[in-house]
VEXMI-220380 format. One record per residue (C-alpha): x, y, z; residue number from 0; residue in one letter. Coordinates in steps of 0.2 Angstrom, whole numbers, always signed. Example, Ala and Ser with C-alpha at 12.3 -4.5 7.8 and 13.67 -1.06 7.14 Angstrom:
       x       y       z   resi   resn
     +62     -22     +39      0      a
     +68      -5     +36      1      s
This chain:
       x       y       z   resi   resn
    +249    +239    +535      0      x
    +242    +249    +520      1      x
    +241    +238    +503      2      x
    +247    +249    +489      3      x
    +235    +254    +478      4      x
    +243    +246    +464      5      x
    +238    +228    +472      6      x
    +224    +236    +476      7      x
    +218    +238    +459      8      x
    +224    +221    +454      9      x
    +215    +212    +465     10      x
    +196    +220    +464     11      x
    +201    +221    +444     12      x
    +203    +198    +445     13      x
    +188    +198    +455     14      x
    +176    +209    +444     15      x
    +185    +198    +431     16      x
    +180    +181    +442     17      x
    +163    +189    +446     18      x
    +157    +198    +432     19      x
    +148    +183    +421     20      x
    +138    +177    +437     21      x
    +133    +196    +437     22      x
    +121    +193    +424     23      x
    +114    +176    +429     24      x
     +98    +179    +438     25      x
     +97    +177    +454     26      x
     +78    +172    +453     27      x
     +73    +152    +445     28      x
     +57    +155    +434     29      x
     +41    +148    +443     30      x
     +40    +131    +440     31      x
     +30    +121    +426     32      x
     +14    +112    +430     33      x
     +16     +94    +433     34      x
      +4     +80    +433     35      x
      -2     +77    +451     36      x
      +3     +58    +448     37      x
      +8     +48    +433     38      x
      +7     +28    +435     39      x
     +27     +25    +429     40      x
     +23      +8    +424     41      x
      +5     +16    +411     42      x
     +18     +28    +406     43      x
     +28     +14    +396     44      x
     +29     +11    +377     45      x
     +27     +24    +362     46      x
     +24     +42    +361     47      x
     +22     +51    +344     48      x
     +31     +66    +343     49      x
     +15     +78    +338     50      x
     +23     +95    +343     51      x
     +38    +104    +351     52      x
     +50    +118    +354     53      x
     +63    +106    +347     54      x
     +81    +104    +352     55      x
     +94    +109    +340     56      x
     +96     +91    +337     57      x
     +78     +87    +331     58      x
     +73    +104    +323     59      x
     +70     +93    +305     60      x
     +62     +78    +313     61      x
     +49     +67    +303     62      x
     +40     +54    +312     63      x
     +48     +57    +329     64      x
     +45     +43    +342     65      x
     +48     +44    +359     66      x
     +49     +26    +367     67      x
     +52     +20    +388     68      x
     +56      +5    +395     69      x
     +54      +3    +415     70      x
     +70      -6    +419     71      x
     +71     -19    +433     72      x
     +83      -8    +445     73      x
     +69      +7    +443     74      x
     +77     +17    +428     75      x
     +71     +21    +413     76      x
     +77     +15    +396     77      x
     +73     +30    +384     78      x
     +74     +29    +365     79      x
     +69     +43    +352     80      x
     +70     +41    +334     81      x
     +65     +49    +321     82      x
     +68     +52    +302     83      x
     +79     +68    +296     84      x
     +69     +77    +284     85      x
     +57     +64    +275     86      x
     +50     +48    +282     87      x
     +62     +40    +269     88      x
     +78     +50    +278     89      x
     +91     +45    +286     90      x
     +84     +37    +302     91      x
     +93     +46    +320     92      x
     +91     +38    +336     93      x
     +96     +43    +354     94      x
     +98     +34    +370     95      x
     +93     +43    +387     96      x
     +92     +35    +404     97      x
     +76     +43    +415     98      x
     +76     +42    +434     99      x
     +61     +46    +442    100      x
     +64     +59    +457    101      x
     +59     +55    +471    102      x
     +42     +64    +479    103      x
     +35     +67    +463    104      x
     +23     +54    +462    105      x
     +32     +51    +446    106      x
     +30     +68    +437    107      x
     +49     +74    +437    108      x
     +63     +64    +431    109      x
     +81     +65    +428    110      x
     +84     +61    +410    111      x
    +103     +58    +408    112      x
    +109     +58    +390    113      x
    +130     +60    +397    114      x
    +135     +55    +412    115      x
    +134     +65    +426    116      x
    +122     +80    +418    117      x
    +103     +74    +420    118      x
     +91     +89    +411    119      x
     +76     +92    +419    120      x
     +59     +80    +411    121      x
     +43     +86    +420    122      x
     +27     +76    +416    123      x
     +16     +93    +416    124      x
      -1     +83    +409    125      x
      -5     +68    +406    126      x
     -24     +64    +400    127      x
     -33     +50    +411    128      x
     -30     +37    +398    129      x
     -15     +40    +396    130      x
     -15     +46    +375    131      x
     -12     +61    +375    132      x
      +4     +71    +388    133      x
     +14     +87    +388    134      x
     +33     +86    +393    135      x
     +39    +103    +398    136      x
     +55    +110    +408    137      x
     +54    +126    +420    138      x
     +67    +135    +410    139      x
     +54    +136    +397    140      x
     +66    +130    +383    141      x
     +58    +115    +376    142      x
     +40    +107    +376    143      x
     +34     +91    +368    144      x
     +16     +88    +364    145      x
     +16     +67    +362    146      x
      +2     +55    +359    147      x
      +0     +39    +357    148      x
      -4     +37    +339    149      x
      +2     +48    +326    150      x
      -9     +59    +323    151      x
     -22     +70    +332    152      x
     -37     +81    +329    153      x
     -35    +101    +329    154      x
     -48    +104    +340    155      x
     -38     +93    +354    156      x
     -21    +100    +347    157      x
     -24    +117    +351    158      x
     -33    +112    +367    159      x
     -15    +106    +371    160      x
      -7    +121    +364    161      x
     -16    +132    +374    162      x
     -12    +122    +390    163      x
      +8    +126    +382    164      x
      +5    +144    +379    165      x
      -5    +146    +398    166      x
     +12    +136    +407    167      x
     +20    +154    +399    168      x
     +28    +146    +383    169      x
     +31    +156    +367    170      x
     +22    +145    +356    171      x
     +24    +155    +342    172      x
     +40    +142    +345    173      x
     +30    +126    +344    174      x
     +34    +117    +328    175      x
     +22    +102    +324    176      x
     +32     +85    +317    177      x
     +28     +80    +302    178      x
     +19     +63    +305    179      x
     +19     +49    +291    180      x
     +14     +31    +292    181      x
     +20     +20    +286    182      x
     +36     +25    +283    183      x
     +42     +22    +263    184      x
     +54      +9    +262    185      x
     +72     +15    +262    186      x
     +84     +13    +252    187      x
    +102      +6    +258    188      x
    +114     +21    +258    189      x
């Protein structure tokens, strides 16, 4: 039975339509980021300055950016990130995640949940031996954070970290580096 070419024609026309936006998806994942070869979870607790990033829309005017982790009981991991909009005197911004390291990763990729049930990527890329100084990267290549342990690091060792960014095949022309001011001033009730 022959299908007129009327029907025809629908039917390719819906399934270009259904097809067409996958058409331009790549077919090929970019190669993945490094990642640190193991991080000790529990070492990787507590505070991390925010020294640089290819920020998310949401922290683009971030001052005084503060990444913190807390290893929960049942293996997750409590993640808070704070920081001031603008000035260290501006309104103060905080965000609540949930991290779950994947498994086999000897505790370099994470799932870090901010709505339930999407969980972006979180790869531990390099962590120093001491554990002061990390980069947090993502294979799509969209954001990168450079975090320390204190606020404040020397150039030389910045743009040791940079170019460990720019060699991972990030554009960090992109990188913006946080302002980092301590104490923060008092602020004023609003």
């Amino acid at each position: 039975m022959e299908m007129p070419m009327r029907t025809l024609v629908r039917r390719l026309g819906g399934a270009l339509l259904v097809a067409w936006p996958l058409l331009g998806c790549s077919t090929q994942r970019p190669a993945p980021v490094p990642r640190a070869s193991h991080v000790d979870v529990p070492r990787y607790m507590g505070d991390w300055y925010v020294i640089a990033s290819i920020p998310t829309p949401y922290e683009e005017s971030a001052v005084n950016a503060v990444e913190s982790y807390k290893l929960l009981h049942n293996g997750k991991i409590e993640t808070s990130f704070r920081y001031r909009k603008e000035t260290p005197a501006g309104h103060l911004k905080t965000m609540s995640a949930t991290g779950y390291v994947r498994p086999d990763t000897n505790g370099a990729i994470w799932g870090m949940q901010f709505v339930w049930p999407i969980k972006a990527q979180y790869v531990i890329s390099w962590v120093d031996a001491d554990y002061h100084t990390v980069i947090v990267a993502r294979d799509k290549r969209d954001y990168v954070w450079i975090m320390a342990r204190s606020p404040t690091m020397p150039d030389p060792q910045y743009q040791q970290l940079v170019d460990r960014v720019a060699a991972m095949g990030y554009d960090v022309k992109q990188l913006r580096k946080v302002p980092q001011h301590w104490p923060e001033p008092p602020t004023q009730a609003r």
